[in-house]
Chimera marker file (.cmm) of the C-alpha trace (Angstrom):
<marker_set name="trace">
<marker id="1" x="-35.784" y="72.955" z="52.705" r="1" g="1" b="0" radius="0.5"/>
<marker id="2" x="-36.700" y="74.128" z="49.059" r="1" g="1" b="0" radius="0.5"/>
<marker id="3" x="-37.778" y="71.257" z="46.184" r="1" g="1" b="0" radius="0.5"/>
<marker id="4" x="-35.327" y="69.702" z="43.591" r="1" g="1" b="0" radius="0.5"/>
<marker id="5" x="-36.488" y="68.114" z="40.484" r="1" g="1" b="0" radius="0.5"/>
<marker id="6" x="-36.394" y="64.382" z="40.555" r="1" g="1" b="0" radius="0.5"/>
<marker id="7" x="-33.417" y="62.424" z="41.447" r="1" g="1" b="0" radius="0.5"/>
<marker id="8" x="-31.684" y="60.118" z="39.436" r="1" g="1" b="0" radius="0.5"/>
<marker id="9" x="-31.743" y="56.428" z="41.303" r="1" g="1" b="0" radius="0.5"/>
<marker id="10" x="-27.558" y="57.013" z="41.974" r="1" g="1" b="0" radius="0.5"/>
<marker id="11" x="-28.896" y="60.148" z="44.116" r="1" g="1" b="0" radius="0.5"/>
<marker id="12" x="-31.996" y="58.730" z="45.702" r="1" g="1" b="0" radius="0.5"/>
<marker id="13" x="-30.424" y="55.998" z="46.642" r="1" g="1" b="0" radius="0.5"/>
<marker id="14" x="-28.009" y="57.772" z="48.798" r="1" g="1" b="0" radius="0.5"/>
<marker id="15" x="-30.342" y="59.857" z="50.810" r="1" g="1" b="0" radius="0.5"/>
<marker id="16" x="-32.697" y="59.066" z="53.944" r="1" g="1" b="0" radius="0.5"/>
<marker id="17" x="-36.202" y="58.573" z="52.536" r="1" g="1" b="0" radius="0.5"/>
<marker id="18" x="-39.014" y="60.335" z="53.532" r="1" g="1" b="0" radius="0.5"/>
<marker id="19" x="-42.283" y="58.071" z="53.646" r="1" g="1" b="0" radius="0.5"/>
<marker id="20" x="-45.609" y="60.545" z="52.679" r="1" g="1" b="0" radius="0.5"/>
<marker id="21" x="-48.770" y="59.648" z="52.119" r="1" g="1" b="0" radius="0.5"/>
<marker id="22" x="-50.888" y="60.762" z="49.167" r="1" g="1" b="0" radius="0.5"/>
<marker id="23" x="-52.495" y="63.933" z="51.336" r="1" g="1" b="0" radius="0.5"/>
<marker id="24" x="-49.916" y="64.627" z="52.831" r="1" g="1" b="0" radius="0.5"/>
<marker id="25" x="-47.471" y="65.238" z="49.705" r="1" g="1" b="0" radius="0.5"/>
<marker id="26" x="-50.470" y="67.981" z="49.027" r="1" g="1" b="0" radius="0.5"/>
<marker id="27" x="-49.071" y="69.577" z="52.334" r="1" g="1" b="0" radius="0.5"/>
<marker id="28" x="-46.044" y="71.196" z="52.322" r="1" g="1" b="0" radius="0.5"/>
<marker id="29" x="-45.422" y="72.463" z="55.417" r="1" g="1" b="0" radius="0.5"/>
<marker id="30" x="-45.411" y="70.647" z="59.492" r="1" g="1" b="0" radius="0.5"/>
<marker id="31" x="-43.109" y="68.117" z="61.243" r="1" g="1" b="0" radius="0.5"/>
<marker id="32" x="-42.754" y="64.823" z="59.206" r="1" g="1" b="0" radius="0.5"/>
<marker id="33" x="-40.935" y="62.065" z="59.661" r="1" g="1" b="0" radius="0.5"/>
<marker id="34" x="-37.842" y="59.662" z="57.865" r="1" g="1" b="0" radius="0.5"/>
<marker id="35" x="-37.888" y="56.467" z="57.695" r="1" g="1" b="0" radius="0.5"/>
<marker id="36" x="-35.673" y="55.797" z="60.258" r="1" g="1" b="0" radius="0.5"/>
<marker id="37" x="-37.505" y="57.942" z="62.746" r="1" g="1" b="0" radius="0.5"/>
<marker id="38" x="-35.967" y="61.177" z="62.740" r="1" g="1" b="0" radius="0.5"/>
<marker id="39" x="-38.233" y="64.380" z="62.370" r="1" g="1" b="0" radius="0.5"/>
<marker id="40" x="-38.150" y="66.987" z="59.508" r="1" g="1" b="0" radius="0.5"/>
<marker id="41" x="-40.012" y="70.143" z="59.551" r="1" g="1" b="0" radius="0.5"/>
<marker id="42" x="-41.170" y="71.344" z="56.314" r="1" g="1" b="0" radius="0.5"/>
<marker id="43" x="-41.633" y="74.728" z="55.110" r="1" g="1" b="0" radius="0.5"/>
<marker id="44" x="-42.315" y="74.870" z="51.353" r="1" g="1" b="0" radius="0.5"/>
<marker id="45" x="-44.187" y="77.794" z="49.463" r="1" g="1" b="0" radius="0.5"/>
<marker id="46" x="-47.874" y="76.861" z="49.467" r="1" g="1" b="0" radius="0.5"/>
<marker id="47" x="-49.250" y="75.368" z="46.186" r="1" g="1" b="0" radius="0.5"/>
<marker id="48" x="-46.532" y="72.793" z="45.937" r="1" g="1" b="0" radius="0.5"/>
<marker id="49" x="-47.355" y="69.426" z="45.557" r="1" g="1" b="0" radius="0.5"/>
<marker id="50" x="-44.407" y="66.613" z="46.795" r="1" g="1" b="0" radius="0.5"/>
<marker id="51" x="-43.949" y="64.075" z="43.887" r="1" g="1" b="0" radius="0.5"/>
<marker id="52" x="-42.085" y="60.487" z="44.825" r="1" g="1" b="0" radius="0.5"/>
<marker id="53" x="-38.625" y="60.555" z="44.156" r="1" g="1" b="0" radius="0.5"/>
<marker id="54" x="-37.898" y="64.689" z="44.405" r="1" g="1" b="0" radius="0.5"/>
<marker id="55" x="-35.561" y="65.871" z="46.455" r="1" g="1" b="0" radius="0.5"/>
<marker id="56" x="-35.753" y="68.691" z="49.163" r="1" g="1" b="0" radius="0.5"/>
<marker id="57" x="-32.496" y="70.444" z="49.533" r="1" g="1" b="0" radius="0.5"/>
<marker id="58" x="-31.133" y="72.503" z="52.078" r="1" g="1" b="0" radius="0.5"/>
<marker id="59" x="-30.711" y="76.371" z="51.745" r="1" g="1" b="0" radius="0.5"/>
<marker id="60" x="-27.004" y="75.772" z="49.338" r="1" g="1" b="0" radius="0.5"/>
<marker id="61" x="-29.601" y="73.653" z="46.858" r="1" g="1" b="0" radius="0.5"/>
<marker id="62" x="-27.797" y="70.548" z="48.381" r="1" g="1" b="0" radius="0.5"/>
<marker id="63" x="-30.503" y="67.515" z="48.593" r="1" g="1" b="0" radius="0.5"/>
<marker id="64" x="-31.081" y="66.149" z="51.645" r="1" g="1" b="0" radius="0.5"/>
<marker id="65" x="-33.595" y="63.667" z="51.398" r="1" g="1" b="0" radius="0.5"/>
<marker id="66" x="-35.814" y="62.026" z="49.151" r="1" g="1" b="0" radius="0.5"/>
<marker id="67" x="-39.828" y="61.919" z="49.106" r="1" g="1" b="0" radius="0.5"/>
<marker id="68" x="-41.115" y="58.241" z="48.761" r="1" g="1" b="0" radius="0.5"/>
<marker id="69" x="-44.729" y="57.188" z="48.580" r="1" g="1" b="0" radius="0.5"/>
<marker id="70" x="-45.630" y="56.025" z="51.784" r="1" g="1" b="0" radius="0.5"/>
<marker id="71" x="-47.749" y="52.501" z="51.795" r="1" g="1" b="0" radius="0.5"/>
<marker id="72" x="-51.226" y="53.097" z="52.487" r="1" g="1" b="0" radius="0.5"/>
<marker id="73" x="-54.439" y="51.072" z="52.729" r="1" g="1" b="0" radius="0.5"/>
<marker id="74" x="-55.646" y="50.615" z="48.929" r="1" g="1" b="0" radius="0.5"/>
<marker id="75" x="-58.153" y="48.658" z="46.389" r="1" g="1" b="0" radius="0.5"/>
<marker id="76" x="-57.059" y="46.920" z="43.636" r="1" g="1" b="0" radius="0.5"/>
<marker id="77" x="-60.117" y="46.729" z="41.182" r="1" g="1" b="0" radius="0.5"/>
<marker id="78" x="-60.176" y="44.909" z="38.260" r="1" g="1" b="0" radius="0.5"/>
<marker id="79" x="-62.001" y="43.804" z="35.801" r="1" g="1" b="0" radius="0.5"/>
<marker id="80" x="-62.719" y="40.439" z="33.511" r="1" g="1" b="0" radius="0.5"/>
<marker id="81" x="-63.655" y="43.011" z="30.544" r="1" g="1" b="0" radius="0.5"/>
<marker id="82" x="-62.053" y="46.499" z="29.708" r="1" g="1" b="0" radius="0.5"/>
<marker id="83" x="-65.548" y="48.237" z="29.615" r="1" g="1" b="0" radius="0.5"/>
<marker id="84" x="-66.174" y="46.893" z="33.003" r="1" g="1" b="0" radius="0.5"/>
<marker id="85" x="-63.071" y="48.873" z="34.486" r="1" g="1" b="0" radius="0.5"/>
<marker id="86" x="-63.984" y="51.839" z="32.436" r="1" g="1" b="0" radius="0.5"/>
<marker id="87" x="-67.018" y="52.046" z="33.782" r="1" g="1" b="0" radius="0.5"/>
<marker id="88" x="-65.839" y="51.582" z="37.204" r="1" g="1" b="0" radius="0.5"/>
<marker id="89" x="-63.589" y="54.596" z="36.521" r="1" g="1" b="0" radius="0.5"/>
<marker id="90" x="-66.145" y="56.548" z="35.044" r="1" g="1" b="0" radius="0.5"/>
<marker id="91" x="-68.466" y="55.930" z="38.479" r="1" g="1" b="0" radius="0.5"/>
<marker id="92" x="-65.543" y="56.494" z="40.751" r="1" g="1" b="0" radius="0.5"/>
<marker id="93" x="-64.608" y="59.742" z="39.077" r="1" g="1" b="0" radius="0.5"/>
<marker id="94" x="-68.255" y="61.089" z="39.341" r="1" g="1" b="0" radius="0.5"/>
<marker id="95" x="-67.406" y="61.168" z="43.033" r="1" g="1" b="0" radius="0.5"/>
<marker id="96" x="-64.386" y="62.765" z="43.054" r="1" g="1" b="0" radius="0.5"/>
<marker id="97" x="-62.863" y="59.521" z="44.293" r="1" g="1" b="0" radius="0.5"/>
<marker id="98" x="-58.619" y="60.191" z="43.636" r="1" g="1" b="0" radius="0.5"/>
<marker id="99" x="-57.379" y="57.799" z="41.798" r="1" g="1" b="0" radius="0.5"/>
<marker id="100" x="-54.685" y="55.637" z="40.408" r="1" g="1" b="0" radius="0.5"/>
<marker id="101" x="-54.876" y="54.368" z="37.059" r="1" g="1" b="0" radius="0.5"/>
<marker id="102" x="-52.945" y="51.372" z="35.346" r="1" g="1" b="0" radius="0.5"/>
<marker id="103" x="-54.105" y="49.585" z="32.090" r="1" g="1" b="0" radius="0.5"/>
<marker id="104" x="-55.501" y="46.481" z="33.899" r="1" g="1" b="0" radius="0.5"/>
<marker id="105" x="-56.601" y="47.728" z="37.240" r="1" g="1" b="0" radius="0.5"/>
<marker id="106" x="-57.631" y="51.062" z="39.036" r="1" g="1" b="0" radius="0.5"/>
<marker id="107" x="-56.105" y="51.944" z="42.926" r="1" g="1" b="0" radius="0.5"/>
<marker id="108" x="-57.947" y="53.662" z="45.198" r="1" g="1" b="0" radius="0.5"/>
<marker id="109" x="-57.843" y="54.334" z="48.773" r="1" g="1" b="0" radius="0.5"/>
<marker id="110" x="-59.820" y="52.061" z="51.126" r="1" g="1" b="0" radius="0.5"/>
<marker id="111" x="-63.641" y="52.964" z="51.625" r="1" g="1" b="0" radius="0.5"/>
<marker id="112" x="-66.157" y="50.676" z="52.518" r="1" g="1" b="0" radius="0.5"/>
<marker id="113" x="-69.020" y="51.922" z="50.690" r="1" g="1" b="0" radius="0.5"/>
<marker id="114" x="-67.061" y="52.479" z="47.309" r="1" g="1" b="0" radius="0.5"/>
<marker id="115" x="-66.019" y="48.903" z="48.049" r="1" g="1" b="0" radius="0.5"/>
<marker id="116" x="-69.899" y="47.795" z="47.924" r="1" g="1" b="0" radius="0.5"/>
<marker id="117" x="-70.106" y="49.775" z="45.045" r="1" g="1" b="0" radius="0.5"/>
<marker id="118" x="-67.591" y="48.438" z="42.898" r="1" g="1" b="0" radius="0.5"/>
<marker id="119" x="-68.381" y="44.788" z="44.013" r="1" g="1" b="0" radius="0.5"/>
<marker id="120" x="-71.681" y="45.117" z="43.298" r="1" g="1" b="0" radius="0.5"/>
<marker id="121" x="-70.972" y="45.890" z="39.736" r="1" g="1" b="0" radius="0.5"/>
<marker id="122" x="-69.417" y="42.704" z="39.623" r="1" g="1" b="0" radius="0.5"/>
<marker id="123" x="-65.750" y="43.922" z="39.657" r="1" g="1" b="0" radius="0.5"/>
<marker id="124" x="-63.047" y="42.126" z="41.435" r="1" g="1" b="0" radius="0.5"/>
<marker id="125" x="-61.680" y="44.186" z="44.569" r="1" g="1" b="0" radius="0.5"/>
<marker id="126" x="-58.082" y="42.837" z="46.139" r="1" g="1" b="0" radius="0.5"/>
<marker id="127" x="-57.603" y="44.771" z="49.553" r="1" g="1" b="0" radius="0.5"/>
<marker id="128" x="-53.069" y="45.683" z="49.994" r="1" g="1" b="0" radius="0.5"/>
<marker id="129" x="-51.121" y="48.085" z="52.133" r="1" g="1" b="0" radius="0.5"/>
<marker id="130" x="-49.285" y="49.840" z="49.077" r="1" g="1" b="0" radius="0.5"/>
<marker id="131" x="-47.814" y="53.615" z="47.987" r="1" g="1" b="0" radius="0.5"/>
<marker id="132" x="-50.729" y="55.421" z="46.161" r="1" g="1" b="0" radius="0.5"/>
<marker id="133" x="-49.796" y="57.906" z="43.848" r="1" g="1" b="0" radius="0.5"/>
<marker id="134" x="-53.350" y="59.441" z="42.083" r="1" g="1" b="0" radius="0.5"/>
<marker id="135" x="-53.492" y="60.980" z="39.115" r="1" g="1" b="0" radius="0.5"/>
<marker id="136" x="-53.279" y="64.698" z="39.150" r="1" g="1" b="0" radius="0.5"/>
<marker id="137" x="-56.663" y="65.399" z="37.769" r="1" g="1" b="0" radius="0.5"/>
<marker id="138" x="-57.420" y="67.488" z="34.887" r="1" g="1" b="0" radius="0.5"/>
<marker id="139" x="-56.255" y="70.741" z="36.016" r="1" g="1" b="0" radius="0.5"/>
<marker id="140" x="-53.834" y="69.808" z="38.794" r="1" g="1" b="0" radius="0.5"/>
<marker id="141" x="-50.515" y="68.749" z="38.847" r="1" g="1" b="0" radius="0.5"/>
<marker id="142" x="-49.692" y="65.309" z="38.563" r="1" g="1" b="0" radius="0.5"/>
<marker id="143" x="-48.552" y="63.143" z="41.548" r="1" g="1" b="0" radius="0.5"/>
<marker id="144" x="-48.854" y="60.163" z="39.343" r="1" g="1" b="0" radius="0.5"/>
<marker id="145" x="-46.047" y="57.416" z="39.216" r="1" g="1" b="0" radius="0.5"/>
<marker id="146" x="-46.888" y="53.590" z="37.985" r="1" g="1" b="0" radius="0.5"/>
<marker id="147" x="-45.804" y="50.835" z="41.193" r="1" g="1" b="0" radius="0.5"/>
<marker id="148" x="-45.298" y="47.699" z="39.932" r="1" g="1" b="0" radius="0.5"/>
<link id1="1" id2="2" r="1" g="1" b="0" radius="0.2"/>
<link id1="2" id2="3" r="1" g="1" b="0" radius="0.2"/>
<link id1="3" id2="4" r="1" g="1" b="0" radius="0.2"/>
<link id1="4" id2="5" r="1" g="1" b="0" radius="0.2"/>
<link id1="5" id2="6" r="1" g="1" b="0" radius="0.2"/>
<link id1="6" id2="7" r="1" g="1" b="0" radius="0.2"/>
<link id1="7" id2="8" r="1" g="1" b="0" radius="0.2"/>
<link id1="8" id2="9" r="1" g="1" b="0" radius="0.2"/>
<link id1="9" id2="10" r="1" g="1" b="0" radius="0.2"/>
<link id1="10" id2="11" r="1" g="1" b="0" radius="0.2"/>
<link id1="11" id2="12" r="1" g="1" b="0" radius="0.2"/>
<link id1="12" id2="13" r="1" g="1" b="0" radius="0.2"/>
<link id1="13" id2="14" r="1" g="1" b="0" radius="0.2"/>
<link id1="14" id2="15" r="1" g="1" b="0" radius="0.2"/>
<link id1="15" id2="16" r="1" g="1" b="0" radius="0.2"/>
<link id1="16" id2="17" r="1" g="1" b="0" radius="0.2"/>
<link id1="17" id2="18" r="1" g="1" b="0" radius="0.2"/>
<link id1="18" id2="19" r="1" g="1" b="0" radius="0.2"/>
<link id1="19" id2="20" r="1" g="1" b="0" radius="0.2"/>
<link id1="20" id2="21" r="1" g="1" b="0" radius="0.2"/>
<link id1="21" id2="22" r="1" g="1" b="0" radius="0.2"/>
<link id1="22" id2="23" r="1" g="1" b="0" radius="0.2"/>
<link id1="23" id2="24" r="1" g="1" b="0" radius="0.2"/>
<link id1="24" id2="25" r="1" g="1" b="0" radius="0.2"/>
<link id1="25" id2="26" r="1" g="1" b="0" radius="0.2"/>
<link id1="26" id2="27" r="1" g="1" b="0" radius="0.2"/>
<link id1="27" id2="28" r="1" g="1" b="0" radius="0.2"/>
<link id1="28" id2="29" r="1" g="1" b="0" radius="0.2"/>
<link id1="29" id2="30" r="1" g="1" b="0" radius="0.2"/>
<link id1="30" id2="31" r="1" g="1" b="0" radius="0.2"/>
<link id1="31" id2="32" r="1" g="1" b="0" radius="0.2"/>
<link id1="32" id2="33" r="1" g="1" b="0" radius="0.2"/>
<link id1="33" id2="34" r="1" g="1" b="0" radius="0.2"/>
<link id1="34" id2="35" r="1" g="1" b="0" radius="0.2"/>
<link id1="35" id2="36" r="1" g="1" b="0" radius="0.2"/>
<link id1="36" id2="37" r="1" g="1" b="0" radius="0.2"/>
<link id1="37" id2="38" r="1" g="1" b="0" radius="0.2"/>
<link id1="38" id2="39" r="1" g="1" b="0" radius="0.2"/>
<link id1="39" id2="40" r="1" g="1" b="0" radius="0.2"/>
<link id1="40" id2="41" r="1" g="1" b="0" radius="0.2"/>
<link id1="41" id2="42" r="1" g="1" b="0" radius="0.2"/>
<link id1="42" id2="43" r="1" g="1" b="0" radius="0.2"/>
<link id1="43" id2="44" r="1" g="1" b="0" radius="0.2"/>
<link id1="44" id2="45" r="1" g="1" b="0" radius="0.2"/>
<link id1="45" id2="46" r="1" g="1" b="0" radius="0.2"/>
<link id1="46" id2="47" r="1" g="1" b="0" radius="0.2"/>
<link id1="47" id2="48" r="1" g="1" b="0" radius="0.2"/>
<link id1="48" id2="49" r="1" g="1" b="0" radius="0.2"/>
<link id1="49" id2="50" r="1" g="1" b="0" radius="0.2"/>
<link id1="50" id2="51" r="1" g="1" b="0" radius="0.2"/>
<link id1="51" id2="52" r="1" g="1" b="0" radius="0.2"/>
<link id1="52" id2="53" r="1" g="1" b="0" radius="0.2"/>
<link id1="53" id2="54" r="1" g="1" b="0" radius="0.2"/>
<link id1="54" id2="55" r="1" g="1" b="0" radius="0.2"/>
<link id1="55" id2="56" r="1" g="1" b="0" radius="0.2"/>
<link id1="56" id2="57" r="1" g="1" b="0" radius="0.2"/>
<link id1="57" id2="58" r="1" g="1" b="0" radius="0.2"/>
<link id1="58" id2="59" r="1" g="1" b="0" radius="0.2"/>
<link id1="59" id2="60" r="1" g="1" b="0" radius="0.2"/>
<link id1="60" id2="61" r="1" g="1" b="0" radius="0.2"/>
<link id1="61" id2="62" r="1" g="1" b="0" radius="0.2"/>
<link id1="62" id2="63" r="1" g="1" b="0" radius="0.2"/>
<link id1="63" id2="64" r="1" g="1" b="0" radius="0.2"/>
<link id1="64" id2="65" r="1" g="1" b="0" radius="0.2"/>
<link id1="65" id2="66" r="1" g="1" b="0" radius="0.2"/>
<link id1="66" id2="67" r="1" g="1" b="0" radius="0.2"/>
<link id1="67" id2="68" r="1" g="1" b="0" radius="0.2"/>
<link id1="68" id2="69" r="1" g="1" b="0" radius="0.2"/>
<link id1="69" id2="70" r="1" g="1" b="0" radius="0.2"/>
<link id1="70" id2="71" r="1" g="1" b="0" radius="0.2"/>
<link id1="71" id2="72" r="1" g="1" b="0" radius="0.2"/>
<link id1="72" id2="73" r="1" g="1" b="0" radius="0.2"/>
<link id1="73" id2="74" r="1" g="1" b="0" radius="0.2"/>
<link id1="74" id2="75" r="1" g="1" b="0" radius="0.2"/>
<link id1="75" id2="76" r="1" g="1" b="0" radius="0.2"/>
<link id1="76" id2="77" r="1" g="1" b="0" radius="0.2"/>
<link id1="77" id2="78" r="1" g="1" b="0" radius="0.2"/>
<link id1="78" id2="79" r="1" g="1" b="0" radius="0.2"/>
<link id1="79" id2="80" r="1" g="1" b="0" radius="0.2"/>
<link id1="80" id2="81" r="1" g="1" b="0" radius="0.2"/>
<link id1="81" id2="82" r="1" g="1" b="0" radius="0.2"/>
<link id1="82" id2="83" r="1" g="1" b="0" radius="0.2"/>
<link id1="83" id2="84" r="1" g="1" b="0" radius="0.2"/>
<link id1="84" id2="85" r="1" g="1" b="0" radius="0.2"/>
<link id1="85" id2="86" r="1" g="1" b="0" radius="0.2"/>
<link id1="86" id2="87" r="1" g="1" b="0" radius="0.2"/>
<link id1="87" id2="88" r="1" g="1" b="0" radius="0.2"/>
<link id1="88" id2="89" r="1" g="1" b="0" radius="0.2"/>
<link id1="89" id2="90" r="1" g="1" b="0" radius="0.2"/>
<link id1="90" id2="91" r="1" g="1" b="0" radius="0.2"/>
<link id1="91" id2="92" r="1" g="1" b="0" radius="0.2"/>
<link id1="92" id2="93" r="1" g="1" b="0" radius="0.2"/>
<link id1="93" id2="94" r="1" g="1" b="0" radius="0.2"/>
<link id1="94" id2="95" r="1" g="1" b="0" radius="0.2"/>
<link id1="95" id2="96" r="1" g="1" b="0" radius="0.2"/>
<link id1="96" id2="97" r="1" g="1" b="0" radius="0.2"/>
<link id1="97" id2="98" r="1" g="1" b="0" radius="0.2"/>
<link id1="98" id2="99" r="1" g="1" b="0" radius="0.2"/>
<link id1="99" id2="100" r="1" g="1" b="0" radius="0.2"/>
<link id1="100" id2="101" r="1" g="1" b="0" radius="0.2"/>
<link id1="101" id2="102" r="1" g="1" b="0" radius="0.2"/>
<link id1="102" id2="103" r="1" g="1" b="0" radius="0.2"/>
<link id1="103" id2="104" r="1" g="1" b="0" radius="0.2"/>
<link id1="104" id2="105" r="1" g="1" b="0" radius="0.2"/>
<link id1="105" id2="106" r="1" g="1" b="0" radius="0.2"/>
<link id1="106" id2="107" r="1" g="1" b="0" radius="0.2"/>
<link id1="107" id2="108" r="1" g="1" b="0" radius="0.2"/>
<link id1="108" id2="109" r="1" g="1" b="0" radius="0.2"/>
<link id1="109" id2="110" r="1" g="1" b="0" radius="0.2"/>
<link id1="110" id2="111" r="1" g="1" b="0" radius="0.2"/>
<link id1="111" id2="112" r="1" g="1" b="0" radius="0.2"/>
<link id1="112" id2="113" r="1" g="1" b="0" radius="0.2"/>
<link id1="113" id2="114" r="1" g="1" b="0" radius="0.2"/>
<link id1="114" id2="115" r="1" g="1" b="0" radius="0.2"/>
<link id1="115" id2="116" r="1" g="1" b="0" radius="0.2"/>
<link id1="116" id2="117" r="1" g="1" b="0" radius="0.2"/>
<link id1="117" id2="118" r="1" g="1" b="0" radius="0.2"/>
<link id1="118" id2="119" r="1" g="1" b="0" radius="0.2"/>
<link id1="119" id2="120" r="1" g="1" b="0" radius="0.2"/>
<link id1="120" id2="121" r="1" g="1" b="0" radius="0.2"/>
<link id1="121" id2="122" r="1" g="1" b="0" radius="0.2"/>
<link id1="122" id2="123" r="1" g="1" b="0" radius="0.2"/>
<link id1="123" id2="124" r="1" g="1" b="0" radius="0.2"/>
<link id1="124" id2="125" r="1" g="1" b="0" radius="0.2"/>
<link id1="125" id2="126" r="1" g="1" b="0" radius="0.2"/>
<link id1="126" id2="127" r="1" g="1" b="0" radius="0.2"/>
<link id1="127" id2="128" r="1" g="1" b="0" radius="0.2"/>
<link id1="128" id2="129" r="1" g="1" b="0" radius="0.2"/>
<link id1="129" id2="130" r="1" g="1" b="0" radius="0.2"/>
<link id1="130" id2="131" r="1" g="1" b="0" radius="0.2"/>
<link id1="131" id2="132" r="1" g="1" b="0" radius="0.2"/>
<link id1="132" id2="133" r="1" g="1" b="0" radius="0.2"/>
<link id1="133" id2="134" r="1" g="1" b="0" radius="0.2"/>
<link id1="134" id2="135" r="1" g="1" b="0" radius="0.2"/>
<link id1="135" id2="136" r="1" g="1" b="0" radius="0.2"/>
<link id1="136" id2="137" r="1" g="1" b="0" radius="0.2"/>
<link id1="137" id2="138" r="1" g="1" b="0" radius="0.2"/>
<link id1="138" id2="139" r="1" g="1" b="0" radius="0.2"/>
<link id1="139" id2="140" r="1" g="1" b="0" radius="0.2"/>
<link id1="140" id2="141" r="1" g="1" b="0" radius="0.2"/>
<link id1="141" id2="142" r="1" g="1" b="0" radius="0.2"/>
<link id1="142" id2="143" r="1" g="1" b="0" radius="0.2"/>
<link id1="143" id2="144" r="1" g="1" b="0" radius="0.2"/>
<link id1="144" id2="145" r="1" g="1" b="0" radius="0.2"/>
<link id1="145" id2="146" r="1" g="1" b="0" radius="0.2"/>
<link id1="146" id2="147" r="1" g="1" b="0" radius="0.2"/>
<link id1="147" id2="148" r="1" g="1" b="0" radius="0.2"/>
</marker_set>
């Protein structure tokens, strides 16, 4: 399968889905699997990053399925004052912790001791089972999409 820009929602909509989770959109190659069970082996040049809603097409550059952002054990942090979540961020990104970034909250994946952290600074920490899509980082590519 090769990589297709991103597919309009008539597209998408049409093809099976293929639940990944943050890491392993970073991995573009090895046996993954649709949703409805059946198993895919991908084989995409290295360096590639999977981004929700691309297609991978077949060898004819006819897409065959559709990445989706697979739910995944996240934090919800916020914040009764801005600063408060900006400093939260600021903390989170001096450990290198990936992360997702919306104007009234901040998404990261489950970890107990960044959860003491952050509650500890008096922020306000909502566990979910959700897709995580982190920003790309400074010099990486973006894998970032907002989730309602």
């Amino acid at each position: 399968m090769v990589l297709t820009q991103q597919l309009d929602g008539a597209a998408s909509a049409t093809l099976p889905r293929l639940p990944l989770s943050a890491a392993e959109r970073r991995v573009c190659r090895g046996r993954r699997y649709l949703e409805d069970g059946r198993a895919v082996l991908l084989q995409l040049p290295r360096g590639q990053q999977l981004i929700p809603g691309c297609g991978l097409a077949d060898a004819g550059g006819t897409p065959q399925v559709v990445v989706a952002a697979a739910p995944e054990p996240v934090v919800v942090v916020r914040a009764s004052q801005p600063l408060a979540l900006l400093q939260a961020a600021y903390h989170l990104g001096n450990r290198h912790v990936a992360l997702e970034v919306h104007p009234q909250e901040l998404r990261l994946l489950a970890d107990s001791v960044l959860e003491q952290m952050l509650h500890q600074r008096g922020l306000q920490l909502e566990k979910q089972e959700a897709p995580f899509c982190p920003e790309g980082g400074a010099y990486g590519s973006a894998d970032h999409h907002h989730h309602p």
